[in-house]
N, C-alpha and C positions, 0 to 999 in steps of 0.2 A: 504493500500500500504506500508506505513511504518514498518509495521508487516513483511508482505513478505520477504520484503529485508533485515529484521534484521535478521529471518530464511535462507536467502539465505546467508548471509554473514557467520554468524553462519557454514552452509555446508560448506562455500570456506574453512574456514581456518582450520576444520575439516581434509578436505581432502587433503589440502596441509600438516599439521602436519603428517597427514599419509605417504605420501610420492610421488614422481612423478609418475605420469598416475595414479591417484585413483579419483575416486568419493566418492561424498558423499549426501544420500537424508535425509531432515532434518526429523524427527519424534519428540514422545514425550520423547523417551530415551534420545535422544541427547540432548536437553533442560535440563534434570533432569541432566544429565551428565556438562553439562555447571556450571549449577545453584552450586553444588556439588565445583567444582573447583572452582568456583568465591567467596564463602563460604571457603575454605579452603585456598585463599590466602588472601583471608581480614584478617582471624585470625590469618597465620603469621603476617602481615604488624603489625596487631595490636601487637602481641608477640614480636616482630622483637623492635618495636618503645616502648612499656612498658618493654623492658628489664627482660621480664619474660620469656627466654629459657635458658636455663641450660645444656653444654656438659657435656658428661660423659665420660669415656675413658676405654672400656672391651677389656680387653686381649685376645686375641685367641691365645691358648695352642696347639701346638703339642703333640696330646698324647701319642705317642711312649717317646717320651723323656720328653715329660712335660714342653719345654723351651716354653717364650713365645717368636712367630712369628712375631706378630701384635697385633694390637692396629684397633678398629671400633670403632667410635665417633657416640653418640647418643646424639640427644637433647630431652630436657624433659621442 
């Protein structure tokens, strides 16, 4: 029973991140999909909290003129 509804819970918030009037039926995708995201904010938190992400700052060039426009922030 426990199982079920951790699947069922799983679909609700699924399909509400999707948007209003969606469904959503649980499968193995969605799990693997879960499993994936919950894996990749543990290892922010962990980066986040060891102080090991690094901004960078790349210019985007207009290449008619060549001036720079902007600036994209990547972390590393």
């Amino acid at each position: 029973l426990t199982e079920m509804l951790l699947r069922a819970d799983i679909a609700l918030y699924t399909a509400k991140r999707r948007g209003r009037n969606e469904f959503c039926l649980f499968d193995a995708e969605l799990a693997r999909e879960l499993q994936r995201r919950q894996s990749i904010e543990r290892d922010l938190h962990s980066a986040i909290t060891m102080r090991s992400l690094v901004a960078w700052f790349q210019p985007i060039v207009r290449l008619e003129t060549e001036a720079v426009v902007s600036f994209e922030a990547l972390l590393r």
